[in-house]
C-alpha positions in Angstrom: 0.0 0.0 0.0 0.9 3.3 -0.9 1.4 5.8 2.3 0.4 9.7 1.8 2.0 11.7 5.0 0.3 14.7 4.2 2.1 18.2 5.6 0.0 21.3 5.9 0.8 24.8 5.3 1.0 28.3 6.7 -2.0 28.6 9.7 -3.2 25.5 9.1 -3.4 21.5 10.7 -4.9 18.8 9.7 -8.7 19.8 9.0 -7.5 20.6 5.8 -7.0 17.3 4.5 -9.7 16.1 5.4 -11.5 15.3 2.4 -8.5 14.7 0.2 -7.3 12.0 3.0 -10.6 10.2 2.9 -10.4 10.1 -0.9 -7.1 8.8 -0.7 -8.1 6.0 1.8 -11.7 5.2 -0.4 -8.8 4.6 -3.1 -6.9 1.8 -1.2 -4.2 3.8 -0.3 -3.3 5.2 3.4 -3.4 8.6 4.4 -1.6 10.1 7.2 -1.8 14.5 7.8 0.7 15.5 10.1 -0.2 17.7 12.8 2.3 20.8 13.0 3.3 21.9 16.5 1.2 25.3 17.5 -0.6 24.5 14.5 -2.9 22.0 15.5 -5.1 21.4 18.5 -6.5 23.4 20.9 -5.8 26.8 20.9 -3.4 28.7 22.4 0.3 29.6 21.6 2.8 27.6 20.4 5.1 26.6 22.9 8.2 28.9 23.2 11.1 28.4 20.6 8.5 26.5 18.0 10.7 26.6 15.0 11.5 25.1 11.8 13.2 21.5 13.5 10.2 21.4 15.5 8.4 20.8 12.7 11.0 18.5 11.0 10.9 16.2 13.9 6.9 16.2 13.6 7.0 14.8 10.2 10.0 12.5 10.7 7.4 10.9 13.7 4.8 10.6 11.6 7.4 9.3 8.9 8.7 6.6 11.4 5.4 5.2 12.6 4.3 5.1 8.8 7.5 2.9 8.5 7.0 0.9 11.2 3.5 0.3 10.4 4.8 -1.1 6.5 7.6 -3.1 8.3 5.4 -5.2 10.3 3.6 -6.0 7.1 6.2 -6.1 4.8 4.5 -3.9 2.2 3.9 -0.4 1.6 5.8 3.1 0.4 5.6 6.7 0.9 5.0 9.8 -0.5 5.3 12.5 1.2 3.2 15.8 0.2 4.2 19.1 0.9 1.8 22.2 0.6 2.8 26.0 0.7 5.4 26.4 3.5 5.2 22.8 4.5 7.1 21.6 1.7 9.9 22.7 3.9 9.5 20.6 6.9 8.8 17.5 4.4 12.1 18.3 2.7 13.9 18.8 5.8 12.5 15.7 7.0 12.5 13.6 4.3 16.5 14.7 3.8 17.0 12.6 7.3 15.0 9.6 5.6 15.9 9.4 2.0 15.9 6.0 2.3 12.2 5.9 2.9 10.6 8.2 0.6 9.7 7.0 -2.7 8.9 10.6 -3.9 7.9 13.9 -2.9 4.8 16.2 -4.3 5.3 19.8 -3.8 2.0 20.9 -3.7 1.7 24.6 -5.1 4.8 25.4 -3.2 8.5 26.8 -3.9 11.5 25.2 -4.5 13.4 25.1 -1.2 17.1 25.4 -1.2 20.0 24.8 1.8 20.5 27.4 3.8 17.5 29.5 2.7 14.8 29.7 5.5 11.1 29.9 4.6 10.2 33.6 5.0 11.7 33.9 1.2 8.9 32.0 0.2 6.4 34.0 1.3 4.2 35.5 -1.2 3.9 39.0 0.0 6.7 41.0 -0.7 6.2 43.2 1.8 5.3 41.3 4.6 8.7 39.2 3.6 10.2 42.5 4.0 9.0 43.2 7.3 10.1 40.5 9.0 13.3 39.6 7.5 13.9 43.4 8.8 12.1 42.7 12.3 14.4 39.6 12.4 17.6 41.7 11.7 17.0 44.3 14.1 17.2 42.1 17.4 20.2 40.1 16.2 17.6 36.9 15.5 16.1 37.2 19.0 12.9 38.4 16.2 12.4 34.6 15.6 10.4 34.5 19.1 6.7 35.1 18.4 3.6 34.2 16.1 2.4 36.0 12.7 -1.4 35.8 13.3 -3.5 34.1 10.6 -5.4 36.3 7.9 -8.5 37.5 8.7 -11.3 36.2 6.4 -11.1 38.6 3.4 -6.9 38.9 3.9 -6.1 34.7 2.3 -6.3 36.0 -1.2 -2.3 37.8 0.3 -1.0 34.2 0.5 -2.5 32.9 -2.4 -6.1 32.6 -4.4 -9.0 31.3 -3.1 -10.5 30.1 -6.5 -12.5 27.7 -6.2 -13.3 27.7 -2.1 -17.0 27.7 -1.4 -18.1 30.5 1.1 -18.2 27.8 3.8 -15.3 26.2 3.1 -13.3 30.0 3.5 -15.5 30.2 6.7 -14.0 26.9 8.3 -10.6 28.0 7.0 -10.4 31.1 8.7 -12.0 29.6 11.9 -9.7 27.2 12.3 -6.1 29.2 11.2 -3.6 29.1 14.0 -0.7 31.9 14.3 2.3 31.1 12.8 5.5 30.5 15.1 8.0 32.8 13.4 11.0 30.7 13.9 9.4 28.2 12.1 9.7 31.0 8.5 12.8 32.6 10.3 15.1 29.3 10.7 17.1 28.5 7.4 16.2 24.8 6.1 19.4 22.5 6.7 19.7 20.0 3.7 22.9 17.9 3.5 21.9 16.5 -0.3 20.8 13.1 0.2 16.9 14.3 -0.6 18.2 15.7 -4.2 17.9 11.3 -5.1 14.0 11.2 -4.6 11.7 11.5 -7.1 9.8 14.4 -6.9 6.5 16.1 -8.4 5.1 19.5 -8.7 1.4 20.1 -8.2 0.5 23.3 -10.1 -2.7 25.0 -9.1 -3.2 27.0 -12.3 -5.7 30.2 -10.6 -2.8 31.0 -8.6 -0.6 32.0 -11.0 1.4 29.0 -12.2 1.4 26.5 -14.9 3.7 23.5 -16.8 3.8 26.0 -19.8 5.2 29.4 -17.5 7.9 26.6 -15.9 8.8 25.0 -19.6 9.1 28.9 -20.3 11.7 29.7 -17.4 13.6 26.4 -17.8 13.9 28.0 -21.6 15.8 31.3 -19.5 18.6 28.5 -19.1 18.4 29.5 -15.5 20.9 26.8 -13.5 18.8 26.7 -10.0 15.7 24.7 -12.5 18.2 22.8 -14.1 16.8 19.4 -12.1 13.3 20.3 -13.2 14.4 18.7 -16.3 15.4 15.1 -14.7 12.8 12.2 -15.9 12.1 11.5 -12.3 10.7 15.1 -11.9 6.7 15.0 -13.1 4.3 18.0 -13.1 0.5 17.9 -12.8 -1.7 21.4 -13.1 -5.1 21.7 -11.3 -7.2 24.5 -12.3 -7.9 26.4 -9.1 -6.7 28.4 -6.0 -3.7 27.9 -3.5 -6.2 25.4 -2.0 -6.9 22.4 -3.5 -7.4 20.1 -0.5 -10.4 22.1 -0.1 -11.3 23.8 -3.2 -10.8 20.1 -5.7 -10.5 17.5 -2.8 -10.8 14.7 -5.3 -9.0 15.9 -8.5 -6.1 16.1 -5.9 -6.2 13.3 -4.5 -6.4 11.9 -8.4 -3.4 13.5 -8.9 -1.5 12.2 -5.8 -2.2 8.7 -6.6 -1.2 9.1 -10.4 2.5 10.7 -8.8 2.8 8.1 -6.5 3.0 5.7 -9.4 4.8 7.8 -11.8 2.9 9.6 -13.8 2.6 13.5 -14.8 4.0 15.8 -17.6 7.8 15.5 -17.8 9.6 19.2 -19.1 11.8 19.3 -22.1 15.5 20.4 -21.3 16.4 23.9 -22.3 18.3 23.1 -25.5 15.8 20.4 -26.8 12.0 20.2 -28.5 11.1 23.6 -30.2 12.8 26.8 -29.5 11.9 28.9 -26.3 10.4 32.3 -27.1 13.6 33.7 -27.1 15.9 31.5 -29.3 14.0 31.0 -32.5 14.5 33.6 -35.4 12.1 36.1 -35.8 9.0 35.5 -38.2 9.5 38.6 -40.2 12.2 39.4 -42.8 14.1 42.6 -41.6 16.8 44.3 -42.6 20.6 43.7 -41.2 20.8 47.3 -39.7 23.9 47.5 -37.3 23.1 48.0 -33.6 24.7 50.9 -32.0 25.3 49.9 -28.6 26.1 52.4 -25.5 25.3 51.3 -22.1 22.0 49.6 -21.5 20.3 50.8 -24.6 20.7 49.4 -28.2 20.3 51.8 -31.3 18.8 50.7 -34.4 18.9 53.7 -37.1 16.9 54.1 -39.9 18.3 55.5 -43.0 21.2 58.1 -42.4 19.9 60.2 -45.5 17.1 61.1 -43.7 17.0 65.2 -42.3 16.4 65.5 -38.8 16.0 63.8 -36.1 13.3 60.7 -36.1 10.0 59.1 -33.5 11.6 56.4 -31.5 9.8 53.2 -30.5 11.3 51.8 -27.3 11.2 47.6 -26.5 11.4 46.3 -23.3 12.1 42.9 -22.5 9.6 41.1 -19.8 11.0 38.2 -17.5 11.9 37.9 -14.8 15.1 36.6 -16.3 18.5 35.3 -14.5 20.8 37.5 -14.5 23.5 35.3 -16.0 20.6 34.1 -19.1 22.6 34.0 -22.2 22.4 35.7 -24.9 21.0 38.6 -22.6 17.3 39.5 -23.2 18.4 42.7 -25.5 19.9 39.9 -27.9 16.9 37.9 -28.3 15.6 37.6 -32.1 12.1 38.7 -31.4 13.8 42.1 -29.7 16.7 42.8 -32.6 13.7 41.8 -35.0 11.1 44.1 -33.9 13.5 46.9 -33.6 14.9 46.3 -37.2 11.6 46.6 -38.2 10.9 49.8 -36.5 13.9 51.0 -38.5 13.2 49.9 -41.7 10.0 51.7 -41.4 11.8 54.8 -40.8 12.0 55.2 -37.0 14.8 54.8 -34.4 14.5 51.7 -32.9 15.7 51.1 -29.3 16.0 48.2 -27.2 17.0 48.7 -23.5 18.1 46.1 -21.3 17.0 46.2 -17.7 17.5 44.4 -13.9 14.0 42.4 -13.8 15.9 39.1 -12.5 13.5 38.6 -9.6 9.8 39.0 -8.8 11.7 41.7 -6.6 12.9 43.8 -9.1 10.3 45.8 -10.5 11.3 48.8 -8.5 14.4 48.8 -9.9 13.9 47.6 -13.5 11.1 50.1 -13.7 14.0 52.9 -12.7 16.1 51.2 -15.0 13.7 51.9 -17.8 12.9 55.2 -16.9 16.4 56.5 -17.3 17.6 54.7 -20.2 14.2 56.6 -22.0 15.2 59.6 -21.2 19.0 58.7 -22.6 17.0 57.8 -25.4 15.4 61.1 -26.2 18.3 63.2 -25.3 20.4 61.2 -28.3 20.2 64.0 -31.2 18.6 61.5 -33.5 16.0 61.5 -31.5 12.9 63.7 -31.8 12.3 63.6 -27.8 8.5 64.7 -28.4 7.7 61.8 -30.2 8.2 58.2 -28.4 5.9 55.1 -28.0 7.3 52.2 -25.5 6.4 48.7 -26.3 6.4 46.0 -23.5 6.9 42.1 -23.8 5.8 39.7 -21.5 6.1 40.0 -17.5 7.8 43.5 -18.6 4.2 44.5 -18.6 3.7 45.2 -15.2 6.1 48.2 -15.6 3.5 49.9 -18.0 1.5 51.1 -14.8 4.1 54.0 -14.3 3.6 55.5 -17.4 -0.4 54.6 -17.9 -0.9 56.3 -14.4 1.2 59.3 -15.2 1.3 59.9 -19.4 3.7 62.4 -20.3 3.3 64.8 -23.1 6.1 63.0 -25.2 4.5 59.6 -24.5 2.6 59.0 -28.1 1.7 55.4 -27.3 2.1 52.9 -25.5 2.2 49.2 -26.6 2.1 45.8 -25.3 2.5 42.1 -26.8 1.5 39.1 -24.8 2.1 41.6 -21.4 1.1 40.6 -17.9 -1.4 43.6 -16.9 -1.8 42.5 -13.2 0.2 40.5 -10.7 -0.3 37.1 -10.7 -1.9 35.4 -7.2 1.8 34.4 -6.1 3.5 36.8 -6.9 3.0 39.3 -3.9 2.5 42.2 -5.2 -1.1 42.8 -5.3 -0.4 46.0 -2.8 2.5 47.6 -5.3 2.2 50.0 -8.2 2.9 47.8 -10.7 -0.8 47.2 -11.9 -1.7 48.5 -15.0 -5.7 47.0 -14.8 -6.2 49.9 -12.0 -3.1 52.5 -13.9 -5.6 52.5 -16.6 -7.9 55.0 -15.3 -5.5 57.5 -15.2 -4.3 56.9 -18.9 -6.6 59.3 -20.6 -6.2 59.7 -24.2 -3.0 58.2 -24.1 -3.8 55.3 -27.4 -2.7 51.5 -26.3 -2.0 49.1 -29.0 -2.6 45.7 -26.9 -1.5 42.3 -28.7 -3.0 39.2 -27.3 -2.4 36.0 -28.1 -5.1 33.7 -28.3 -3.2 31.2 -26.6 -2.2 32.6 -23.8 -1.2 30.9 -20.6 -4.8 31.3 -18.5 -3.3 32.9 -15.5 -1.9 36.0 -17.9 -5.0 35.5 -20.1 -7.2 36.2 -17.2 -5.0 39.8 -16.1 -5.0 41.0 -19.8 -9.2 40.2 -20.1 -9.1 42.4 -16.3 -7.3 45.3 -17.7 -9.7 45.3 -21.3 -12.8 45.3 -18.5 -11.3 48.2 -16.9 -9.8 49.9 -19.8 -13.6 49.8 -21.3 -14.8 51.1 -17.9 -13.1 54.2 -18.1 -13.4 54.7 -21.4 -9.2 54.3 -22.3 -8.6 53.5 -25.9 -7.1 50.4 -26.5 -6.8 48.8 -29.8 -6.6 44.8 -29.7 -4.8 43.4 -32.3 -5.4 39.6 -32.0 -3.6 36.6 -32.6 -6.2 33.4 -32.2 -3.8 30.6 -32.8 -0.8 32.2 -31.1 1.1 31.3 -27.9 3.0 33.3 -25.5 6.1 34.4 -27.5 4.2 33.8 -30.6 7.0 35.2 -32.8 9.1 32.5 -32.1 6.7 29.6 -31.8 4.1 30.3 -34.2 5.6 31.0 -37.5 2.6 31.8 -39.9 1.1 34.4 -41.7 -1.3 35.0 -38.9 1.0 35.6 -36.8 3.1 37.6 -39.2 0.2 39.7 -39.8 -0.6 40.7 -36.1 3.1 42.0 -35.8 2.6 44.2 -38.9 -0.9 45.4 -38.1 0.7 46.6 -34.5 3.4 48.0 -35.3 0.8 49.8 -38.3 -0.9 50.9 -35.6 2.0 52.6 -33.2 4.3 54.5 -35.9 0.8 55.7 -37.2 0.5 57.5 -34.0 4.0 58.6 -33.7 3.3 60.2 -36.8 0.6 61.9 -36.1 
């Protein structure tokens, strides 16, 4: 018989897996939630200097007696679940049993490394912030203490509630227990022996993640997803919130039992299958115009003939992308192409390169962009009153600045395939960087929006939020369509459709640069 020992997350013990567990069991299979010290049972707090090894050794006990219980019958393995921070105790623990585990699900969690305690998983940037600073301050004395549990209306800051009935959100909230801090505050300890089990990753779509967005940043070449790549590693999306246990009960516990015995979607290694979005050549023929390269911006120059100076259209790259991806975003195809375009059709075009290499980073990528612009239209060749920027990708977020403030200069403001709103997990629901609620303050700025019909659903779902606002306030957006395209469409989708929606947008922006 296969053994489930399931580990719960952040505020929460083992009502959550309730349902799931009872699936598991109608299934023929055994089911065993682990109850987290100050997390489960009666209420009260935790008792003093609750930290991460506490939690360890609670899973490692249920781990044991699991083993025990399959000794005696000579029969039986385990897979251990890990969901939201408690993939971190199950690592930790299952790092101290190797020997035991036949594989590990992280369910809708992060990717736990050595050394690295479990505050840097938490979604909220801010909150992460906060404590990592309130930690600091008092020389790690700060890991004393609980975080107390979201109010009812405050779970959609640690991830989405798609999916959970009004009762089942209820029950949750009811029953959330504070958080020991030195259980986020007290780095994980892994001495390697865990890196040998088979693993699988449990993608709940409505929060923000998906097989296709992971193929996508294995495709970055980024070394720390390297070993998502190994044939052992499996993947498995559900389509709902951060909660499955409550919210799909069933379809999880499907998908458990189709891990345990090896199944799921296995990714294709960076350098193999088709070509990421940023490898493939571009889908248009454009001419070989040098790039003129000074700092963080790339020139492309239209014809030298020309009098005067010339409109500029500005790309900027999405990601977030490691900072050691090579060749660097700026190098891509689809960039070089579209900014070879922009010059063969008369106008400067410039690519800039910018620190988005972390979830992070948007304060500083956004500055990053700002200044290169205005490097951009202080360049003689330039005519400064006349500039459209064009975002890619996660680069998107960074068109709230200049949606919420327009300047005079700005002539339009494009966007292919963008993310328009932060995604569930990614923290930053509180930050500026949201162009669905920028829009209102756009005014008659014109948006040329490019959206690919097949669009990862979590980024399909912000772009269709930002049309419903855009419409709302009456912004003008004009949405040039691609029905049989993907995300990075240029590369991927090489037909005339596909061909035609880059023309018709980039029609659409020098027409009102000319203007």
């Amino acid at each position: 018989m296969t053994a489930f020992v399931l580990v719960p997350g952040m505020f929460t013990g083992t009502h959550v897996w309730e349902s799931t567990a009872a699936a598991l069991t109608a299934a023929g299979a055994g089911a065993h939630p682990v109850a987290l010290t100050g997390l489960d049972g009666p209420p009260g707090p935790a008792p003093a200097g609750t930290d991460l090894e506490t939690h360890i050794a609670d899973v490692l006990a249920v781990i044991d007696a699991v083993g025990a219980e399959q000794g005696a019958t000579g029969d039986g393995r385990i897979v251990l679940v890990g969901h939201d921070y408690g993939i971190h105790p199950a690592l930790g623990a299952a790092d101290r049993r190797a020997e035991r585990i036949d594989r590990i699900v992280y369910l809708d969690s992060a990717m736990p490394q050595d050394g690295v305690p479990a505050l840097a998983a938490v979604p909220d940037q801010s909150l992460r912030a906060q404590l990592a600073g309130r930690a600091g301050a008092d020389g790690g004395a700060g890991t004393a203490g609980e975080l107390p549990p979201p109010a009812r209306d405050t779970w959609e800051r640690w991830g989405s509630t798609a999916g959970l009935s009004d009762a089942a959100l209820d029950r949750l909230t009811a029953l959330a227990a504070p958080q020991p801090l030195g259980t986020l505050l007290q780095p994980l300890r892994l001495t390697g022996a865990v890196a040998g089990v088979p693993t699988t990753g449990v993608l709940c779509t409505a929060n923000g993640s998906s097989i296709e967005m992971v193929q996508m940043l294995v495709g970055f070449g980024d070394p720390a997803l390297s070993a998502l790549v190994d044939p052992r590693v499996t993947f498995f999306e559900l389509p709902t919130g951060h909660w499955p246990m409550l919210s799909r009960p069933d379809g999880l516990a499907d998908v458990l039992l189709r891990a345990a015995a090896g199944e799921g979607h296995r990714l294709e290694p960076a350098d193999a299958g088709e070509p990421s979005a940023q490898q493939g050549p571009f889908l248009l023929d454009v001419p070989e115009i040098p790039r003129e390269r000074t700092g963080s911006v790339d020139l492309y120059l239209p014809d030298a003939d020309a009098d005067g100076p010339r409109p500029a259209v500005v790309f900027v790259h999405g990601g977030p992308v490691p900072a050691d991806a090579r060749p660097e975003p700026r190098d891509w195809p689809t960039l070089t192409g579209y900014a070879r375009y922009a010059a063969g059709n008369g106008v400067v075009g410039a690519v800039v390169a910018h620190r988005l290499h972390d979830l992070a980073d948007y304060e500083r990528a956004a500055a990053d962009v700002a200044g290169a612009v205005e490097r951009i239209r202080a360049d003689p060749r330039v005519d400064a009153d006349r500039v459209a920027l064009w975002f890619f990708s996660g680069g998107g977020l960074m068109t709230a600045d200049w949606l919420g403030a327009p300047p005079s200069w700005l002539r339009c403001l494009a966007a292919t395939y963008p993310v328009l709103a932060p995604l569930p997990n990614w923290g930053m629901s509180g930050t500026r960087f949201h162009p669905a609620r920028a829009v209102a303050k756009a005014g008659d700025l014109p948006v040329v929006l490019t959206r690919a019909g097949r669009e990862m659903p979590e980024i399909a779902a912000r772009v269709e939020e930002f049309l419903v606002a855009a419409e709302e306030c009456g912004a003008g957006v004009e949405v040039v369509d691609v029905p049989n395209g993907h995300h990075g469409f240029e590369t991927r989708d090489v037909t005339d459709e596909s061909r035609d929606a880059v023309r018709r947008a980039m029609s659409a922006v020098l027409g009102h640069l000319r203007r």
